[in-house]
Structure formats: structure tokens, C-alpha cells
C-alpha positions in Angstrom: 215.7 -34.1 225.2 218.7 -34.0 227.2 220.6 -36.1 224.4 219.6 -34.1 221.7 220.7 -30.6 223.9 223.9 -32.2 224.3 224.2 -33.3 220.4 223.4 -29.2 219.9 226.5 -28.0 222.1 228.8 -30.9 220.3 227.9 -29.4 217.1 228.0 -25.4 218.3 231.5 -26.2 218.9 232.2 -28.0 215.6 230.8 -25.0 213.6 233.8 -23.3 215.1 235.9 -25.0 212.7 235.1 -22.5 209.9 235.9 -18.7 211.8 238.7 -21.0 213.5 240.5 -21.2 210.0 239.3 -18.2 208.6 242.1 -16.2 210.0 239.7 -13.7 210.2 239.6 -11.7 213.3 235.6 -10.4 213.4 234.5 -14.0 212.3 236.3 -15.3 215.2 235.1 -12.8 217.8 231.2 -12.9 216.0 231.5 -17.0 216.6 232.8 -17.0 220.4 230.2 -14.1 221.2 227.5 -15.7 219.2 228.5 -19.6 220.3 228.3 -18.4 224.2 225.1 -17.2 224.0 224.4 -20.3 222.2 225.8 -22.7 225.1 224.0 -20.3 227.4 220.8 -21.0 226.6 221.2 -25.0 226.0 222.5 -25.2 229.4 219.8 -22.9 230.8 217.4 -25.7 229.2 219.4 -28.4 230.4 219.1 -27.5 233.6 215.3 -27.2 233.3 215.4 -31.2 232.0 216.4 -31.9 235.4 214.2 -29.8 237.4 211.2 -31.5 238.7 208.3 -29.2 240.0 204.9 -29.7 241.2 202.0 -29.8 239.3 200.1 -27.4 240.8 203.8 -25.0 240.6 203.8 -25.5 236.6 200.1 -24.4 236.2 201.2 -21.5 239.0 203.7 -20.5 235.8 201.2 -20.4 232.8 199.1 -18.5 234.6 201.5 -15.8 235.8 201.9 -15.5 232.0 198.2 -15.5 231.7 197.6 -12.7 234.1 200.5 -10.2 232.9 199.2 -10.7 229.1 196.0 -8.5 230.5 198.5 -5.7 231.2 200.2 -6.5 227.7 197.2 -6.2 225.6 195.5 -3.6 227.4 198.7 -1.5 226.9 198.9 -3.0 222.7 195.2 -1.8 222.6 196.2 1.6 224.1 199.3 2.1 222.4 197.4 1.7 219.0 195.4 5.3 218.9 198.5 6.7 221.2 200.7 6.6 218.5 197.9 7.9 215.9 197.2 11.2 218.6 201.0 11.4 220.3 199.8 10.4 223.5 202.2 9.1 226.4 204.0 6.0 226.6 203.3 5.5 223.0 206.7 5.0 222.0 208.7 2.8 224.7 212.6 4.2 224.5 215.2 1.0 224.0 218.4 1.4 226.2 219.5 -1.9 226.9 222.9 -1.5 226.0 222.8 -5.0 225.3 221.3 -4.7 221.9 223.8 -2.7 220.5 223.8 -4.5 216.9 227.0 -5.9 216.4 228.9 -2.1 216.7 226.7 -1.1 213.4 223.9 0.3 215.4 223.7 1.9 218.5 220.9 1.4 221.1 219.9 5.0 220.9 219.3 4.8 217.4 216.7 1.8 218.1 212.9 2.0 218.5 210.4 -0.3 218.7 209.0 -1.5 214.8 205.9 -0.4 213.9 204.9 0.0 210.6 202.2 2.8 209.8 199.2 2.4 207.6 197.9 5.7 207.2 196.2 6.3 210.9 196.6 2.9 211.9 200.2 1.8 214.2 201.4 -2.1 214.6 200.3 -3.0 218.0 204.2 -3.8 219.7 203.2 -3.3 223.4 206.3 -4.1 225.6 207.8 -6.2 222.7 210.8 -4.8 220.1 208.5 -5.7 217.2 204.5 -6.9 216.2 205.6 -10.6 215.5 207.0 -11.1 219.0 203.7 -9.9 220.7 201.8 -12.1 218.4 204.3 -15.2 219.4 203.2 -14.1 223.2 199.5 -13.9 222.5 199.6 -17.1 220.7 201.0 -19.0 223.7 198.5 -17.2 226.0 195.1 -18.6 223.6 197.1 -22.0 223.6 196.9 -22.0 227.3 193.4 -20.5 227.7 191.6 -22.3 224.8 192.6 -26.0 224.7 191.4 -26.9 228.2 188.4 -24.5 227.7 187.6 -26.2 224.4 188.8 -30.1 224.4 188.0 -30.6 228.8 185.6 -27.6 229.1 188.1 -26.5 231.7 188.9 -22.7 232.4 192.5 -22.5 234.0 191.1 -19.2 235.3 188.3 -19.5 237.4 186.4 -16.3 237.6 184.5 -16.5 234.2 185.0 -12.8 233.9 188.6 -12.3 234.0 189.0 -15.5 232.1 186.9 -14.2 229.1 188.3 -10.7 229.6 191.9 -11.9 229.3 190.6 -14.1 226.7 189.4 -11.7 224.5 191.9 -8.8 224.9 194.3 -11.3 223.6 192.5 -11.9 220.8 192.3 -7.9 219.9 195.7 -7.4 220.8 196.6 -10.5 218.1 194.5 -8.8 215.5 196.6 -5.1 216.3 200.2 -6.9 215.5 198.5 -6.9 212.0 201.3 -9.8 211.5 201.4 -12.6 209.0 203.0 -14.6 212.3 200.0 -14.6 214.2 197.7 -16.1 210.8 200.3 -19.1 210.3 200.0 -19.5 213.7 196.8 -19.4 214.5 195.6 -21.3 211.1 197.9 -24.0 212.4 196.4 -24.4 216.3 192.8 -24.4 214.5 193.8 -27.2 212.3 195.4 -29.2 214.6 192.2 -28.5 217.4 190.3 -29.9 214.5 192.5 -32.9 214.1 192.7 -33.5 217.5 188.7 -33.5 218.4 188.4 -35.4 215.0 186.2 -32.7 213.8 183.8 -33.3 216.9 184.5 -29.6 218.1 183.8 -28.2 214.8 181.0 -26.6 215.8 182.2 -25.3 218.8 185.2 -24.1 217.0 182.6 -21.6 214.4 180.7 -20.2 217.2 183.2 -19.4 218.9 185.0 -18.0 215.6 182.0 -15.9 215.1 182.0 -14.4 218.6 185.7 -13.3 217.9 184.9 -11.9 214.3 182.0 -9.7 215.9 184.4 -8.3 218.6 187.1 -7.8 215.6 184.5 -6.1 213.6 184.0 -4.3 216.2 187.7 -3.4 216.8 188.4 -2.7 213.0 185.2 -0.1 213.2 186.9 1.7 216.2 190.3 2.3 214.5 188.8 2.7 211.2 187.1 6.2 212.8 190.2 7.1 213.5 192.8 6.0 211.2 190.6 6.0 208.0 191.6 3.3 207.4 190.7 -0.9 208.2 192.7 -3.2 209.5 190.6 -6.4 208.4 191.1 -4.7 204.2 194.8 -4.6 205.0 195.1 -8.2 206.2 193.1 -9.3 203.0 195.6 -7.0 201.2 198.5 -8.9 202.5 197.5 -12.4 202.7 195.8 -12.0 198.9 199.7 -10.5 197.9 201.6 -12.9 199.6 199.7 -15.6 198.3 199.3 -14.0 194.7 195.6 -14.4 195.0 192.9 -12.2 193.1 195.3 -11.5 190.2 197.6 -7.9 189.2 195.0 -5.7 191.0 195.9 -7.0 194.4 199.0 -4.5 195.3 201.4 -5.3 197.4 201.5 -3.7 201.4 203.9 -0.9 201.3 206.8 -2.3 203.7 205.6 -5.6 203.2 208.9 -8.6 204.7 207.7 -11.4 202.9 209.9 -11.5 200.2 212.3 -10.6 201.8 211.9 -13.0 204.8 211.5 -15.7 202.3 214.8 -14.7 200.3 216.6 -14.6 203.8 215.5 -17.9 204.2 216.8 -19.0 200.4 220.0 -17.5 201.0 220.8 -19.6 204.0 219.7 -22.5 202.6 222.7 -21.9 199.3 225.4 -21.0 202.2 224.5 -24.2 203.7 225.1 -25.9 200.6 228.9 -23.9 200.7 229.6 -25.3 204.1 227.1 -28.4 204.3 229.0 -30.5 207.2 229.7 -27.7 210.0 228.5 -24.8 208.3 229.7 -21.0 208.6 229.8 -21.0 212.8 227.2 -19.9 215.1 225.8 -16.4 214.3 228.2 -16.1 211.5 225.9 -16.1 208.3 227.3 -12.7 207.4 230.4 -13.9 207.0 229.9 -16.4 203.5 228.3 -15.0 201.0 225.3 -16.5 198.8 225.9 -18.0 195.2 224.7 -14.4 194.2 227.2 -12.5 196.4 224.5 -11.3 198.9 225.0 -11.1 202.2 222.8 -12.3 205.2 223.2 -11.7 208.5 220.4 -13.8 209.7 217.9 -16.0 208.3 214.5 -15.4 209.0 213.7 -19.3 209.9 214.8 -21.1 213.0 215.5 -24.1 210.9 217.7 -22.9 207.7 219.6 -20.6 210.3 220.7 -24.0 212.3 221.1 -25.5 209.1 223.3 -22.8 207.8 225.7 -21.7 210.9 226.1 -25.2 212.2 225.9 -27.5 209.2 224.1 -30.9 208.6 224.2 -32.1 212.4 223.7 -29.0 213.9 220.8 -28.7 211.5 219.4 -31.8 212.2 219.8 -31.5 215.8 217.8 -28.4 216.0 215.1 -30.3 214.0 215.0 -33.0 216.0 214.5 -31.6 219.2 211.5 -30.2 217.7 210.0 -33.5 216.6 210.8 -34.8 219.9 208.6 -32.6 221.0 205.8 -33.1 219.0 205.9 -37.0 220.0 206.5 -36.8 223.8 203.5 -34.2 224.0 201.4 -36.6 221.4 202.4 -39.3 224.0 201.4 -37.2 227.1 198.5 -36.4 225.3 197.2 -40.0 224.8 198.7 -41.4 228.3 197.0 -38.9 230.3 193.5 -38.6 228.3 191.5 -40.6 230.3 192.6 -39.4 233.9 189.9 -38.3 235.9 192.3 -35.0 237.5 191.7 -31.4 236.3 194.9 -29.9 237.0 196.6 -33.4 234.8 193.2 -32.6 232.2 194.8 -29.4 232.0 198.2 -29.7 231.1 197.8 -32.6 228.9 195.5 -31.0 227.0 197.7 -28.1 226.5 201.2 -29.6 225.7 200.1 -31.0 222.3 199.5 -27.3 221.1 202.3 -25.6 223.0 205.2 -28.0 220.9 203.0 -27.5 217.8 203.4 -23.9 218.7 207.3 -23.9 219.1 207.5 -25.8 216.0 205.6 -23.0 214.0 207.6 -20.8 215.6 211.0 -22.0 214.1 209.6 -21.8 210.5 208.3 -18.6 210.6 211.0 -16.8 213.0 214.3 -17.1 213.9 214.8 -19.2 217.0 218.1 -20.2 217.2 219.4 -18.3 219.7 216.4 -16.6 221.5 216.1 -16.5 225.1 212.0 -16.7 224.9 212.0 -19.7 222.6 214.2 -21.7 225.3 212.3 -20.1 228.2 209.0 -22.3 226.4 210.8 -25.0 225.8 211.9 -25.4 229.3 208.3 -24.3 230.6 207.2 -27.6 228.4 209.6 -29.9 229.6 208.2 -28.3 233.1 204.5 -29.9 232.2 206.2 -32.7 231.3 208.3 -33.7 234.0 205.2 -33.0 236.2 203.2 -35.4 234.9 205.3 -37.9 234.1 207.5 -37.9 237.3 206.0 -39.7 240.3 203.1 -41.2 237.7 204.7 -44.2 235.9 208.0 -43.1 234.7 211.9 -44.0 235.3 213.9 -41.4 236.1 217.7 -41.1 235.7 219.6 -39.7 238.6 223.2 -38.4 237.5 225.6 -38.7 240.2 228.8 -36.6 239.5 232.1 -36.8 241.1 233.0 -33.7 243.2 236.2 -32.8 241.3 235.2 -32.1 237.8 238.3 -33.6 235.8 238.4 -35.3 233.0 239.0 -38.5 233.6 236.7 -38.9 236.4 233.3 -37.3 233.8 234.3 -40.6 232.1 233.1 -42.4 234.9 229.8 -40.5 235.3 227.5 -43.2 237.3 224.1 -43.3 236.0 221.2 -45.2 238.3 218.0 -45.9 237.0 215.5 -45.1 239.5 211.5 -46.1 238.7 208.7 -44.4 240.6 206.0 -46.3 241.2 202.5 -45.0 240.3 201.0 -43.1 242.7 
């Protein structure tokens, strides 16, 4: 992890090359704005390679994250009908003058995105758009399912709170009415599947029927209101986007796909423009595509490292991905047999959680958001926790005091290994 974080600062910087001889005033200021942000958050994460807490701290974290999505979802299933009848707090006002986009739009011209469908509002709760509460809610069912389901362990204790959180999140999911939540949640039922080799199956369908009854349930409730169901218009959407039932399936009205998926496309060809250190960080904008379209951002983690910071930039973002996908397939194996429920826990969660953040970089952008390194430092958090002080080496990096160059050419690096406990 830390080598690969490092590799991803080495190459923010070499993507400078481009706005560097551009001559061009606003590329330059876009990249050094854009690249410290960048550095920010890789150094935020760096730091969290390095920090070693308590096992019984970590699953203190995930579930202060399971607690406050109650408050979410209860406020996304609220704020559903509140924006139908003009009730309070339906609307939350943005003025974080921080999100100011780029001096083109001003803060108090933002709101938070919610597509209507006749009576029926996008669930956003305290989130800037549907998608992001799904990402949330998807974390939250990673955390309170896979113990539940693979170690028949529930992180929460009380049964009722843990099935009313469970459940609200589920509603709240089905309220974002976004195509983010189905990718994700078709990929952490196949890989539950793949995991229990198909032994849970069963468990996985009652379950799934318990949750359609309470959505059916949900989808009646708005329907009296809105006159309209939400269940029709994800069948709408999913049919459309994946040009099933023929002509007579019509598109959604405001419907991103297409244009997500040509965002996507057109960083991809203004990778192929600048292939070795591509445009600069956060600097799409600034080359145009084959056609002469411009992008500010692509809608995909992936092609937006690809196309601001080239082939190793690219490459690096990808691979500190996979990395997690095989240290957490490793966890998952190492730890499996370990008679400990808090260990249980974790380890059965970590396998989902990197499948999570790697689903999360194909179907949104995640090069520079603050969330998607907070939960990859939270994993290298369950990591470090079980590994450290259980049958691992750890390397303790022992810097001079005075920071000059010469003397970070001498960094000494110990190995240290920790007996099992």
C-alpha cells in the first residue's frame, strides 16, 4: 500500500508536465489546485498505513458509521414525501464556500440533486446527490450483513436496533432510486455467493424476500402519494439502460447513463492524446476529445486517473485497488478459522469492503474524493489490526530530525517481527 501511494504522488507530479508547458495560465492554476488536493488526500492515507489501532477501536469506527446511518435514513425516508408536500428541512441549503465550482458556479446557486418523478423525490438525505447516499448505505449493509450472514454474528447486539438499522438502510437504498446502488449491490450478492460457494444461497433468497416485502411495502406507501411506483421506474431504467424489452421501453426522463458512459469514452480518447503523463491532475477540461468535446470530469475513477495522470498514474490507481482485493482475500483466508468474534468480524467484512471500493471507482469518480480515501484508510485500519501483533513484520521508519535532502537518502529502515500472540 504504502509503495503504491507513493508511486501515486511520483506520478501526480509528472502529470504536471503538460499545464507546466502549456503556457496556459488557468491550466496551470486548475493543476496546482487540483494536484494539492490530490497530495492531500494520499498523504492523509499514508499516514493511516502507519497507524496501528486496536481491534476493538476499529470495530468502535464501523459502528459509529452504523449508528449515524439510522439518523441518515430515517431523515432520506422523511425527506422523500417532504419534498412531495413542502415540508421542513426538505431541501438542505449548500454554503460551503468550498464548492464553489471552479468560479463557474457559485455556492448559492447549488442544491442538493434530486430528480423528480411525478410525486416521487431522489432520496439525498445529508448527501449532495442520490449516488453518494447509496455509496454510504452500501458500506453500512457490507458491515451489517457479512458477519450476520457468513459467522452469524451481529456487530450490533440488541437484535432490535440491529434489524432496525438494518432495514432502514435498505429503504433508504431503494429511495436513491440510483443505478449505483444496483451495480453495487448485484456485485456484493455475487461475490457472498462466491464466497459461501453457493452454501448461503438459501439464506441469501429468504432473506431477499424479507427485503422485497418491506420494499413492496415502501413502493405502496409512496405510490399513494406520488402516483406513481418506484419499483416500475427502476424496471424502466434498468430495461433502457440495458436495451431490454425492445422500442417500447422509453427511456427515464433525466436519465445520466449515456452520458456518464460517454464521459467515461471521452477520457479514455484524451488519454490516448497524452498516454504517458496525461493532461495533469483535474485538468480534463483542458484537451479536448477527437470530436472537440469537452469534459471536465469523467464519471469513472479509473479512466479519470488514466486520463489526467497518464499510463503510470493510471496504473497506479488500478493497482492500489487490486492490492486490495488480494490482501483482504488473504486476511480473509488467514483469519477464517480463528475462534475470536471481534477477528470473525472484521475478516469477514474486508473482503466485501475492497470489493466495494473497487465498484466504486468504475461506477463513480474517485480520484480525488475525501470519502473514498477516508474507506480506504478505515480498511487499511482492519488490516493493520489484525495483522499487527498476530504474525506479521512490521517496518519501523526512523527519520532524521532535519528533513534535508541528503540525509532522506539515508532513511534507516528496521525490520521488526511480532511474534504471535
Amino acid at each position: 500500500m504504502l509503495v503504491i501511494l507513493v508511486l501515486l504522488l511520483i506520478t501526480c507530479l509528472l502529470s504536471g508536465i503538460a499545464p507546466i508547458s502549456s503556457s496556459n495560465y488557468f491550466y496551470l492554476i486548475q493543476y496546482v489546485k487540483s494536484s494539492l488536493h490530490f497530495v492531500y488526500l494520499v498523504l492523509f492515507t499514508i499516514i493511516s498505513v502507519g497507524i496501528i489501532l486496536p481491534l476493538d477501536k476499529v470495530l468502535l469506527i464501523v459502528r459509529t458509521f452504523i449508528i449515524s446511518s439510522l439518523v441518515v435514513n430515517l431523515f432520506a425516508i422523511y425527506q422523500t414525501p417532504a419534498r412531495a408536500f413542502d415540508w421542513p428541512f426538505a431541501n438542505l441549503e449548500i454554503k460551503n464556500s468550498s464548492l464553489n465550482y471552479r468560479n463557474a458556479m457559485r455556492t448559492e446557486d447549488q442544491q442538493q440533486l434530486s430528480l423528480s418523478f411525478e410525486g416521487f423525490f431522489r432520496a439525498t438525505s445529508f448527501f449532495s446527490e442520490p449516488s453518494a447516499l447509496a455509496s454510504f448505505d452500501m458500506m453500512v449493509l457490507c458491515f451489517l450483513i457479512t458477519p450476520y450472514m457468513l459467522q452469524n454474528i451481529r456487530i450490533i447486539n440488541n437484535k432490535f436496533l440491529f434489524y432496525l438499522i438494518l432495514y432502514s438502510t435498505f429503504i433508504g437504498l431503494f429511495l436513491t432510486f440510483s443505478l449505483t446502488a444496483v451495480f453495487q449491490l448485484v456485485v456484493f450478492i455475487a461475490l457472498l455467493l462466491l464466497v459461501s460457494k453457493g452454501k448461503k444461497i438459501l439464506q441469501v433468497a429468504s432473506f431477499a424476500v424479507t427485503i422485497l416485502v418491506l420494499i413492496v411495502i415502501t413502493d405502496s406507501y409512496v405510490e399513494s402519494y406520488a402516483d406513481i411506483s418506484v419499483l416500475s421506474l427502476y424496471k424502466q431504467r434498468i430495461f433502457s439502460v440495458l436495451h431490454l424489452g425492445g422500442p417500447s421501453v422509453e427511456e427515464i426522463s433525466g436519465e445520466s447513463f449515456g452520458e456518464r458512459s460517454s464521459f467515461i469514452k471521452g477520457a479514455i480518447q484524451i488519454w490516448g492524446k497524452r498516454p504517458v503523463w496525461g493532461t495533469g491532475i483535474g485538468c480534463l477540461q483542458f484537451v479536448k476529445t477527437p470530436e472537440g468535446e469537452v469534459i471536465v470530469f469523467s464519471t469513472s475513477g479509473f479512466s479519470e486517473a488514466f486520463g489526467v495522470m497518464g499510463i503510470l498514474g493510471g496504473l497506479a490507481f488500478l493497482a492500489l485497488h487490486i492490492y486490495m482485493l488480494l490482501i483482504a482475500y488473504r486476511t480473509y483466508v488467514n483469519f477464517k478459522n480463528l475462534n475470536d468474534k471481534d477477528i470473525n468480524c472484521i475478516q469477514t467484512i474486508v473482503p466485501f469492503f475492497s470489493a466495494l471500493l473497487f465498484a466504486s471507482s468504475i461506477s463513480g469518480n474517485t480520484v480525488i474524493d475525501t470519502f473514498h480515501y477516508a474507506k480506504i484508510a478505515l480498511f487499511q485500519f482492519m488490516i493493520n489490526a489484525l495483522y499487527v501483533g498476530k504474525r506479521s513484520e512490521v517496518l519501523n521508519l526512523s527519520l532524521y530530525k532535519l528533513f534535508t535532502p541528503i540525509q532522506l537518502l539515508y532513511m534507516n529502515i528496521k525490520k521488526v517481527k511480532h511474534e504471535l500472540d
